[in-house]
N, C-alpha and C positions, 0 to 999 in steps of 0.2 A: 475446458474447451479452449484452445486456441483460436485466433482470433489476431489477423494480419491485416493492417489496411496498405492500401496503396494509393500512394498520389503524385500528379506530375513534379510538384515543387511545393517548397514552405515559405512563400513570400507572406507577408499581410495583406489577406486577403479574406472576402467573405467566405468561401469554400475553405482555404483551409485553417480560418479559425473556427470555423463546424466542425473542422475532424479534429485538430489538435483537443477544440472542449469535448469531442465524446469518446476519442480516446480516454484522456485522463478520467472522464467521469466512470468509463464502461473500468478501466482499469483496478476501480474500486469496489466492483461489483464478482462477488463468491464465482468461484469454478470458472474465472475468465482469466484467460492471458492475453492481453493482449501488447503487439507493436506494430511497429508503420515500416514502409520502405517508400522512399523519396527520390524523384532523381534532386539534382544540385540546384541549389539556391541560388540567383544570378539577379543584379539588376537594383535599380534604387528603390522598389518597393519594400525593400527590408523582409528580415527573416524571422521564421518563429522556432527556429531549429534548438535555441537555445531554452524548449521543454523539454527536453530529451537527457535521458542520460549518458546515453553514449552516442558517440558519431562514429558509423564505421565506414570502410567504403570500398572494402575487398570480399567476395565472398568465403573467402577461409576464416576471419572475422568474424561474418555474421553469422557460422554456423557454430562458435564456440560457444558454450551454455555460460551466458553472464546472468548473475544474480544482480539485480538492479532494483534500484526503491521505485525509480521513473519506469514507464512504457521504455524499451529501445528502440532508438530509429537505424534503421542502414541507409546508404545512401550510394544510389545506384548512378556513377558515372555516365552511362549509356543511355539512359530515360532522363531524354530533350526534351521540351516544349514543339520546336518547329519541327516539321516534319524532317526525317533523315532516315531516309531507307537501309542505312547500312547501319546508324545505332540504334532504330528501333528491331531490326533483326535481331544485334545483338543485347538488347535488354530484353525482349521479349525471352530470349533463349539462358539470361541469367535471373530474369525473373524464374523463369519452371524449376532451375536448378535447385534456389532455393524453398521454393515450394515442395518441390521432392525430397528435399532434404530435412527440412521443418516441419512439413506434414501437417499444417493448419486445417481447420475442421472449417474455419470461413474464411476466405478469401473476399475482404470487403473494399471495391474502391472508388477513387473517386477523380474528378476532371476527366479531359478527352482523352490526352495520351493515356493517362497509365490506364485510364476506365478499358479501351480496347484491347492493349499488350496486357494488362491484369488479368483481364478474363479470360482472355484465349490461353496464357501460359496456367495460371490457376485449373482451368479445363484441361490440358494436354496433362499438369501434373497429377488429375486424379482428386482432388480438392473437392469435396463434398459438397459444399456452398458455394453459391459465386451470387458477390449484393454489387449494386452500382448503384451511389448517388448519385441524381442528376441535380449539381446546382444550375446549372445554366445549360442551354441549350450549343450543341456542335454544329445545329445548320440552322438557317435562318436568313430571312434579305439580308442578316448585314456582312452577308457574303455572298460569291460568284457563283454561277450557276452548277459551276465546276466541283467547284468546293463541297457545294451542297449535297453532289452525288456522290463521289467518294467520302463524306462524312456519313450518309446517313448509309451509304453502302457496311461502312466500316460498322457502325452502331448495327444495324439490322443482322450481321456474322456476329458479335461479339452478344445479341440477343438471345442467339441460340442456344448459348453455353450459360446463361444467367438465370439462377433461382429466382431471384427478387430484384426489384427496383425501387429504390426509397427518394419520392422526390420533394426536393423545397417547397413548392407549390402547385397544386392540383393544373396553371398553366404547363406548368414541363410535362406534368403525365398525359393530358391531352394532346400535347403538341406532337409525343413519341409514340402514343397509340396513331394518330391517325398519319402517322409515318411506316404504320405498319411494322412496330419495333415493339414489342414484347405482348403481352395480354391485359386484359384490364386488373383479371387477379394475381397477376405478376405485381402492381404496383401499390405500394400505400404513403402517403403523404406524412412525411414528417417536417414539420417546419423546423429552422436554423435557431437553434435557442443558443442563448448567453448568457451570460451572468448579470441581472438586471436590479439588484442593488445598487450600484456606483452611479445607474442609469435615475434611479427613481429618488434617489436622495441627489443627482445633480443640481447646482443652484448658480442663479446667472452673480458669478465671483466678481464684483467689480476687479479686485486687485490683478486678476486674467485675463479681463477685459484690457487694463489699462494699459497690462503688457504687450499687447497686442496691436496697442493703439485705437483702440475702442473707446470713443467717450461716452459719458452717462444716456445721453439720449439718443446713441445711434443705433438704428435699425438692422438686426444682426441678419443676413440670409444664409445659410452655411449648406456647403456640400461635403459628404466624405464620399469618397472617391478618388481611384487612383488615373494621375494624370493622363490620361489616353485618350484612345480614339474610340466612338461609340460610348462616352463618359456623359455626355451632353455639354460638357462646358462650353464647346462653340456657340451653344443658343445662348447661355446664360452671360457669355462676352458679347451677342446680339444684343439684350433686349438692356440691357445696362447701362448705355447712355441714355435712354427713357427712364428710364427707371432713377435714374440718380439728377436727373434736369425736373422731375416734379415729386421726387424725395430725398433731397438732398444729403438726408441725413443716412441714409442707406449705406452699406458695408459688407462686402462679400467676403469671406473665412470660408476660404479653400483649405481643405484638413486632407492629406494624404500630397503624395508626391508623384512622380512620375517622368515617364522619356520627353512629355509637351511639355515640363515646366518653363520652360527656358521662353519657350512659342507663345505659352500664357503670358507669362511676363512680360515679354515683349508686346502679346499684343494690348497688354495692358496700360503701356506707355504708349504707344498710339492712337489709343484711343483716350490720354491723358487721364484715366481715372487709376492710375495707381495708386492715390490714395484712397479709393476706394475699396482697393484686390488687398485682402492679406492671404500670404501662401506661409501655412506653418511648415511645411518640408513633411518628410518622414516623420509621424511619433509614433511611440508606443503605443498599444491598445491600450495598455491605463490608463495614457491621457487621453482618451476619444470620451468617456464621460461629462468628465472636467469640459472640455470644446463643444460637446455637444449640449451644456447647461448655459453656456454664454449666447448661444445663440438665439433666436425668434424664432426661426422657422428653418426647415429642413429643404431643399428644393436638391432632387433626385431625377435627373432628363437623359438618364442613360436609354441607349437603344441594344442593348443586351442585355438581360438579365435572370437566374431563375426566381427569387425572390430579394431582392436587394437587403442586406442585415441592417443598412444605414436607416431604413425605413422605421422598423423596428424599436430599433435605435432609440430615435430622434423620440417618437411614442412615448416610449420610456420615461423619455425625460417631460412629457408634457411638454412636448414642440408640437406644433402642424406639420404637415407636410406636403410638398407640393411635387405630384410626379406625373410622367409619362406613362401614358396607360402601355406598359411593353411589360412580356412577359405577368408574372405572378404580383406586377404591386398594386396591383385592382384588390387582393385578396387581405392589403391593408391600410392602402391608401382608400377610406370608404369614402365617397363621395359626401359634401358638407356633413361628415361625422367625423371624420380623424383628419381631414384633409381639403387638395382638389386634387379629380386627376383627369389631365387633358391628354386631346391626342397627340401624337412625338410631332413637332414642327409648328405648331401653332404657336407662334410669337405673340402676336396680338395677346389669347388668351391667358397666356404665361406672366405678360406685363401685368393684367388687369389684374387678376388673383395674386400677384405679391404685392401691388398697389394697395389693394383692398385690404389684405393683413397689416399691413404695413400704417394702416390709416386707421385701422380697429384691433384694440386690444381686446377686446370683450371675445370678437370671435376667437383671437389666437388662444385665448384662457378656452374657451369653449371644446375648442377642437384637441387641445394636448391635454385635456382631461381627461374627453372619451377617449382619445391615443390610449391612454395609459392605461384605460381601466378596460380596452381591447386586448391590449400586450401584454397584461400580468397573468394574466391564466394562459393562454399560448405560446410565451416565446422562453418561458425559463430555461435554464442549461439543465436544470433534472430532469425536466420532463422530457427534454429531446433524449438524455441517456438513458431516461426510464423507457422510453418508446423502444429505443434503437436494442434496449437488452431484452425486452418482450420479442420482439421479433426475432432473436437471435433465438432463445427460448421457442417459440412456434416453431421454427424452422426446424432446427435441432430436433424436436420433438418426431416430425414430419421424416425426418431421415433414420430417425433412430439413434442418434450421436447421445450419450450421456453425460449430463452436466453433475459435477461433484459439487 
């Protein structure tokens, strides 16, 4: 059975290290073939392109039969991020080609752009399956009203042509049912699993600490997330002069990069606590374990999200966490069980709950316990590929498609 995903881009990111892990995991699994089509990789969030065995980026290329140890990616020029009416016609119209040509039995994809051009060219080609992950949601306040309509217009056309809906958190299936975008039994919930080893043996490394300019008794707060807008970092540049005038020992390890670093930085030094802020740049996903064992606690104040991976994360390692109740992280952020989770903009609340951690170790032991012992049976990366190939199985089943 073949088996094609599609997505807008391969930066580092939580969406698309879900796909990259259940490509490679589904890839290991009898009567599958599976590979991805990408548009271009662009920007300081960095790339994951380099799981792949080949990079192509013509379609005379991608129709040639390569024998490859890795999944293949192609990479589709024309499939942008921002909207462009004249390359999403024509990725749309080179998506179908290869569809037609390839002949995949699923067409499975994922983000806004290629979720919509995937499905409707996957549909014109004849494509038996059509799955859309929803990591995150396409409308939402924390966009224009404008926006909101032609997204969910967009989603509700590219509904019609869709077998299945596999979402991060039973928040996205709520939020797209009562958008009146697909059925209730169109949908089933698979959470974003990784690989939680490197996460569960993380240990706070003095020697990583020290590089970092960490000393022994300083109070780690850490976020990963990519430097943006809608990230929450603006509150967390808010509540940080309180927070470091009656914990002085306090220490912010910003992990990931972004187009505001420059803004962060800056407003870092006007508000004189740069020694406070460390910015580790772009890392690798290897090292998000290693950074996320030096830290105390997790604090996550994004106002987008479907289920944040960093949450998870943090769990893993026996961190707390502290988020905004937005979208799906109520589903792991449990109230004084694994965490706190406040509503988005509540400052005051935000100082008081890192104060408190910050001033008791008993609780932060308490809560990265239950984290952990929340996150080890839900967040594995076999179990999302075991989920995601059962489904692939039902469906198949349901169409009549034979798996060898």
């Amino acid at each position: 059975m073949r088996v094609t995903h599609v997505i807008t881009r391969l930066i580092v990111g939580g969406a698309q290290e879900n796909t990259v892990a259940s490509i490679l995991g589904l890839w290991g699994k009898p009567g599958l073939d599976v590979d991805l089509i990408s548009g271009p990789t662009t920007g300081p969030e960095g790339s994951l392109v380099s799981n792949f065995e080949f990079r192509v980026s013509s379609l005379s290329a991608s129709l040639q039969k390569l024998e490859t140890r890795n999944p293949k990616l192609l990479l589709v020029p024309e499939l942008v991020r921002p909207v462009h009416p004249w390359k999403d016609f024509l990725a749309q119209r080179r998506l179908e080609k290869i569809f037609r040509a390839t002949r995949p039995d699923i067409v499975h994809t994922h983000s806004g752009k290629a979720g919509i051009l995937g499905r409707l060219a996957a549909a014109r080609a004849g494509v038996p399956i059509i799955i859309h992950t929803i990591h995150g949601p396409s409308f939402g306040n924390f966009q224009s009203a404008a926006a909101n309509f032609i997204f969910r217009a967009a989603e509700r056309r590219a509904a019609q042509v869709t077998t299945h809906f596999v979402s991060v958190a039973d928040a996205m299936t709520s939020q797209y049912l009562a958008a009146g975008i697909g059925r209730p039994e169109q949908h089933s919930k698979i959470f974003s699993g990784f690989d939680l080893a490197p996460f569960l043996t993380a240990t706070h490394d003095p020697g990583l600490r020290a590089r970092l300019g960490i000393a022994t008794g300083d109070f780690v707060v850490g976020t990963i997330a990519r430097l943006f807008k809608l990230k929450g970092h603006d509150d967390l540049f808010a509540v940080a002069p309180e927070l470091v005038r009656r914990c002085p020992q306090i220490k912010f390890l910003l992990v990931g990069d972004g187009e505001w670093r420059t803004r962060f930085e800056a407003k870092a030094r006007a508000l004189r606590l740069e020694k406070h802020f460390i910015f580790t740049g772009l890392v690798a996903p290897a090292e998000i374990p290693g950074l996320t064992g030096i830290m105390d606690l997790l604090v996550h104040l994004s106002l987008r999200e479907g289920l944040p991976r960093a949450l998870p994360m943090a769990l893993a390692a026996a961190k707390p966490v502290v988020a905004y109740d937005c979208d799906g992280a109520r589903e792991v952020c449990l109230e004084n069980e694994t965490g706190f989770l406040l509503r988005p903009g509540d400052l005051s609340t935000l100082t008081q709950q890192l104060l408190q951690l910050a001033n008791d170790p008993a609780l932060c032991e308490r809560l990265g316990h239950s984290g952990r012992e929340f996150v080890k049976p839900r967040f594995s990366v076999e179990k999302l590929v075991d989920d995601l190939h059962q489904l692939y199985l039902r469906l198949a089943e349901k169409k009549g498609i034979l798996v060898r």
